[in-house]
Structure formats: C-alpha cells, structure tokens
TORMAR-928230 format. One record per residue (C-alpha): residue in three letters; x, z, y. Coordinates in steps of 0.25 Angstrom, whole numbers, plus 5000, padded with zeros to 4 digits. Example, Ala and Ser with C-alpha at 12.3 -4.5 7.8 and 13.67 -1.06 7.14 Angstrom:
2
ala504950314982
ser505550294996
This chain:
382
unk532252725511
unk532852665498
unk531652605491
unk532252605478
unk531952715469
unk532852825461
unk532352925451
unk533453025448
unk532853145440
unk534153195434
unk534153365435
unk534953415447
unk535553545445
unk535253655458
unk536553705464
unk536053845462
unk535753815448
unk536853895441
unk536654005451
unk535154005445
unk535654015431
unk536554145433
unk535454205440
unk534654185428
unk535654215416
unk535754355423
unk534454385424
unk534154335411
unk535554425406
unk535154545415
unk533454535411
unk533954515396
unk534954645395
unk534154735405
unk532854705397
unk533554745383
unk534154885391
unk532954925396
unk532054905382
unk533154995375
unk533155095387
unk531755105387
unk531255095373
unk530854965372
unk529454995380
unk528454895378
unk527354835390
unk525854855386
unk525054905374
unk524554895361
unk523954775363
unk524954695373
unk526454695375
unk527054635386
unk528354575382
unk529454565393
unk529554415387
unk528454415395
unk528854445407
unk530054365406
unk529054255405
unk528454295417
unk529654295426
unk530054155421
unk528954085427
unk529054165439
unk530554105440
unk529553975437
unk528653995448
unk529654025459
unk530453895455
unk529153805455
unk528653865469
unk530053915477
unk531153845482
unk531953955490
unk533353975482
unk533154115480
unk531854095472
unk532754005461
unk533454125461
unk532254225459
unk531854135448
unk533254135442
unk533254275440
unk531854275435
unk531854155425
unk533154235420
unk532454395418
unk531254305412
unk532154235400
unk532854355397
unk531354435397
unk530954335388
unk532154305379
unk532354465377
unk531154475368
unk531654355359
unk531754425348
unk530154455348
unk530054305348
unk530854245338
unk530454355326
unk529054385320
unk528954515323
unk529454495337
unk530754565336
unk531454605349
unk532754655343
unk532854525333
unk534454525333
unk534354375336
unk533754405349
unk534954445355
unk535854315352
unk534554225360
unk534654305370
unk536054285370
unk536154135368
unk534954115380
unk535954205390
unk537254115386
unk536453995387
unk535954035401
unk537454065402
unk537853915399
unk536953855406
unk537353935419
unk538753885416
unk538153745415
unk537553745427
unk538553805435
unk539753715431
unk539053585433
unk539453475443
unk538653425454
unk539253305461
unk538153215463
unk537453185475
unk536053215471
unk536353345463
unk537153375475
unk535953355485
unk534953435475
unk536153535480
unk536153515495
unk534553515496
unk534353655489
unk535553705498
unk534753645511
unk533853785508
unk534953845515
unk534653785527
unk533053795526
unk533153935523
unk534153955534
unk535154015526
unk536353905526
unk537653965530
unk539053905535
unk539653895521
unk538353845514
unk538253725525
unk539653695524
unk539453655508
unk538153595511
unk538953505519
unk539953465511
unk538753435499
unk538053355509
unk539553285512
unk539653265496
unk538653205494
unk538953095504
unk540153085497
unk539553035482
unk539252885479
unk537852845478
unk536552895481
unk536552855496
unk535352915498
unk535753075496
unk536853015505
unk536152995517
unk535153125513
unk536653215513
unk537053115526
unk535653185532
unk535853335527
unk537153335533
unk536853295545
unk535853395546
unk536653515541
unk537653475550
unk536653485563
unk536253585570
unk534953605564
unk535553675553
unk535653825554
unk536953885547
unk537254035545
unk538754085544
unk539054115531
unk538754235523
unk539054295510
unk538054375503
unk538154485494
unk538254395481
unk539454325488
unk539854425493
unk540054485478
unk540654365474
unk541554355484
unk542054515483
unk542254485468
unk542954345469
unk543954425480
unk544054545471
unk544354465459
unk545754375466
unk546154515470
unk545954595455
unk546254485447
unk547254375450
unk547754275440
unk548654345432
unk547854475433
unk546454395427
unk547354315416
unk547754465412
unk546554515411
unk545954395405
unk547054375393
unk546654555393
unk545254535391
unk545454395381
unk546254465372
unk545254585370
unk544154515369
unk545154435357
unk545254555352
unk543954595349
unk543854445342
unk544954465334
unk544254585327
unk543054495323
unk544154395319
unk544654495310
unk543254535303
unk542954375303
unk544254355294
unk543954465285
unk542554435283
unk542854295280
unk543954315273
unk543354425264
unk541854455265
unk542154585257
unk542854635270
unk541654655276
unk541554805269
unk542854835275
unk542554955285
unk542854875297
unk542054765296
unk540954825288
unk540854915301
unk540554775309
unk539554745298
unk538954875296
unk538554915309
unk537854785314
unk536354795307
unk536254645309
unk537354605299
unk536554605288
unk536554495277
unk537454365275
unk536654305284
unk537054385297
unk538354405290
unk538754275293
unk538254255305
unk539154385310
unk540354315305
unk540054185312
unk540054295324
unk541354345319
unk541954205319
unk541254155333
unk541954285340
unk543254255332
unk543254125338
unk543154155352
unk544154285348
unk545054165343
unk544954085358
unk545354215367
unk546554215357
unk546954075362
unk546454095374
unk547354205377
unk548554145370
unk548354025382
unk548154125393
unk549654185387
unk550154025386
unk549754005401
unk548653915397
unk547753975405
unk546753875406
unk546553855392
unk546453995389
unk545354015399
unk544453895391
unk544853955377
unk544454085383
unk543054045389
unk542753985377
unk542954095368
unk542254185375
unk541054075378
unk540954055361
unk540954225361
unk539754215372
unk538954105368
unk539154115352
unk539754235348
unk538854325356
unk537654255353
unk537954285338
unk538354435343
unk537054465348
unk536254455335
unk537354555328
unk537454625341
unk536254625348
unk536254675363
unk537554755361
unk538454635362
unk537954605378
unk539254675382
unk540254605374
unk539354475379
unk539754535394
unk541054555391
unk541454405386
unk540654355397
unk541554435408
unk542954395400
unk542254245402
unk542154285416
unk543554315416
unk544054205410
unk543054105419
unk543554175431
unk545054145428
unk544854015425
unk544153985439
unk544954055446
unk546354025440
unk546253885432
unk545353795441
unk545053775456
unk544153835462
unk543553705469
unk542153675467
unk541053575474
unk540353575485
unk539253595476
unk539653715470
unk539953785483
unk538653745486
unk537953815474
unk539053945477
unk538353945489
unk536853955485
unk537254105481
unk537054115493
unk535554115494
unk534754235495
unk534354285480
C-alpha cells in the first residue's frame, strides 16, 4: 500500500447524469402545463377554508425533499430516477405559483410569471445539453462510471452487451498514463468480470429501447437524406416566413411610429392588453427585433442549404432558433402568456429536426465507450 497521500475532491459527473436531468425537465414541463390546465378546467379550486390555504407550492415543496430523502438513504438506480421525477413535479408546483411570490398582493396571473417559468425550463434545457455533450476521458471519472455500473452485477441484472462495454471501460482505463493505482483496481475488475463468478444474461431490449429502436428504424426508411433536407428547407422557410412579417411591422414602427394606427399593426397592438404605455411598447419592439433576428438567420440558413453548404446552414439554423427559444420566447411569454407554449413546441421539434440531420448526415456517429456505457443505463428498470 502507497503510503503517500492524494486528496482529489474535484466533482465527478455520474454517467446517468444527463439521463437524470431529462427525467426531471419533463416532469417539471409536464407538472407545470398539467397544473395550469387543470386550475382553468376546474375553476381554480382552492384547498382549505377561511382561515387556511394550502398552496400547491406547498406541495411542491414536499415532494422535493422527498426526492431529498431518497437520494440521502437509497442507492438502487431506480430510486435516482424516482427522485428525478419527483424533484422535477416539485419545482414546477413550486415555480407555478411565482407570481403569488414576487407581487404584494400575491398575484397568480402577474404577466411576468410566465417568462420565469419559462427561463427556469430553458435553463433546465441547457443545462441538460451540458451535461449530456460533456467528455469523460479520465480514468478516475471513468471509474466513478464502472463502479455505479457494477450495480448490474449485484442486482443480477448485467446482460451480454452491458458486459462487453464494461470490459472495454475497464480496458480503457489501463490504457491512460498515470494514476497506477485505478490501473491495477481495473486490472482486478477485469479479471473478475471475466471469471466465472459473474452471472451474464443474454441481452434484452425493453420497451423504451424498443421505441427508440422502432423510431430510429422508421426514421432511415421515411425520411432519407434528400427527403429530411426537403422537408427541413420546407419547414425553415415557413417559420421565415412568419419572421418576415414581424420584420415588416419592425420596419414600420421604426421607421414611423405614427404607423402604429394603421389598421394592421394597430390590430397586433390593439388586441394584446399588456401593451399598454411606452414602457411595454418598447419592450414589444425589442421582441419584434429579437424574432427578426432569428427570422434573418433561417434566411441565410436556407440560402446555404440551396448553396450546398449544409453544415453551415444546419449551425445558422440552430442558432436562430436557439436565440427564438431562449430569448425571443422568454420575452413572448409576458405578452403572450400561456398561449405561446405551442409556438415554443413547434421551434423546439424544427430544432429537433434540424439536430437530427446534423447527426445523422454531417458527423459520424462514433462515440466513446463511455457514452455507450451511459446509453446503456436506460436500460435499468424505472
């Protein structure tokens, strides 16, 4: 035994980590919508009585350090998971009722409510996006990966595939310069992976795999190269479209503030109640200039598409609709409020779109051992 000592506190980031953060945005997305549906349906009922109301902010509060709890006590995989969802319906319990927090008289429907609640989700939505493209090549970060992994094999659950990546870890690991020390630990793991002792199951998908192996099949036979650039130069130019309107009243406005009265635009002004004063005037045409923007970049990001430069029409693309997602929408919420979620859902699956191509056509599709080792933790039971 080395005698000299090593302190290394440096954060290690879990395989399943990015699989935790989507469970929790979309419960936190789902928690969010379902509670603001069922107030409207219902009336907005209220829990308790003259004297006492119990908030579901409340609730929301409760379920978070229940996600708390289980973390502390548990370490089975499917509990992480359990409290994923749970710490995701608590934020959005808590975070729906915003409004009530952030004005004297404890408004729910304060517009700015809305664009919070919005900016908390694309935030959750980054840092999901961060998590999941991040690099692991280190061997300690990588052994973090192998241990928690090694609950395959207590848990009997460890199948052919699952035991063929674990190798190839364990192999990587040998393979990096220093720390001799998880070398000979990874020296030891294998050996005992590769003995007897170790009971492995033929491989099995379930039904999440199965999904996602049915919709990755369905989608090379519907939708091949030239078929998705099609459809993805279709859907660019309509959703340009739509932005060269608002570039068209931004002009105007500009231009000449009096144009404001002309029927058109005074229909745009007229019939939102929260555009009312210079103040919110202003910040509508900052909307209008945001949402011009990102109209401007599908513009060039189409005429690339047309010039056969794909991959830099794919980048000017995402990042147009990545400046309407983060900034544009959050802005769109205070003058829209609720109703704008659609148009969120529908920039948010034209970024699918555009993401999709760009994996499938414009890089390869190799990826680390350790990334097939964190594909491979969907498989745990949920």
């Amino acid at each position: 035994m080395s005698a000299g000592k090593r302190s290394i506190q440096n954060p290690v980031e879990g395989p399943n980590a990015a699989r935790y953060m989507l469970i929790m945005i979309v419960s936190f997305a789902i928690t969010v919508v379902g509670t603001r549906l069922y107030l409207e349906v219902t009336g907005y009922p209220q829990l308790g009585n003259e004297t006492f109301h119990f908030a579901h902010a409340l609730w929301g509060g409760l379920l978070q350090a229940a996600a708390a709890v289980l973390m502390l006590i548990y370490l089975n995989e499917w509990f992480f998971s359990l409290s994923a969802a749970l710490a995701g319906a608590g934020v959005g319990l808590f975070i729906d009722e915003v409004g009530k927090f952030i004005t004297q008289t404890n408004d729910y429907f304060f517009p700015l409510a809305a664009p919070i609640i919005y900016v908390v989700f694309v935030l959750g939505v980054l840092g999901y996006l961060f998590v999941q493209r991040r690099e692991r090549v280190d061997a300690r970060t990588e052994m973090y990966a192998v241990l928690e992994a090694l609950e395959q094999v207590l848990d009997d659950r460890m199948d052919a595939e699952q035991h063929k990546l674990l190798v190839q870890q364990l192999e990587s690991v040998q393979q990096q310069k220093g720390r001799d020390d998880l070398k000979r630990l990874a020296e030891m793991l294998l050996q005992f992976l590769q003995s007897d002792a170790v009971h492995i199951r033929p491989t099995q998908q379930n039904l999440f795999s199965s999904v996602i192996s049915a919709v990755k099949r369905w989608e090379e036979l519907l939708f091949p190269r030239g078929r998705m650039r099609r459809l993805m130069l279709v859907v660019l130019v309509l959703v340009g479209m739509v932005a060269l309107l608002k570039i068209t009243v931004l002009l105007a406005l500009v231009i000449d503030r009096n144009s404001a009265d002309t029927p058109l635009i005074a229909s745009m002004l007229d019939d939102n109640p929260l555009i009312r004063g210079v103040y919110s005037f202003n910040w509508y045409v900052t909307l209008l200039t945001v949402e011009s923007a990102a109209g401007l970049l599908y513009g060039v990001a189409v005429v690339a598409l047309l010039s056969k430069r794909e991959a830099a029409g794919v980048q000017i693309a995402s990042v147009g609709l990545i400046i309407s997602l983060t900034i544009g929408n959050t802005l769109a919420f205070y003058f829209n409020q609720f109703s704008v979620v659609l148009d969120s859902l529908g920039l948010f699956l034209v970024l699918v779109l555009v993401s999709r191509y760009r994996d499938r056509f414009l890089r390869g599709e190799s990826i680390s051992p350790q990334q097939r080792l964190t594909q491979l933790g969907d498989k745990s039971v949920l």
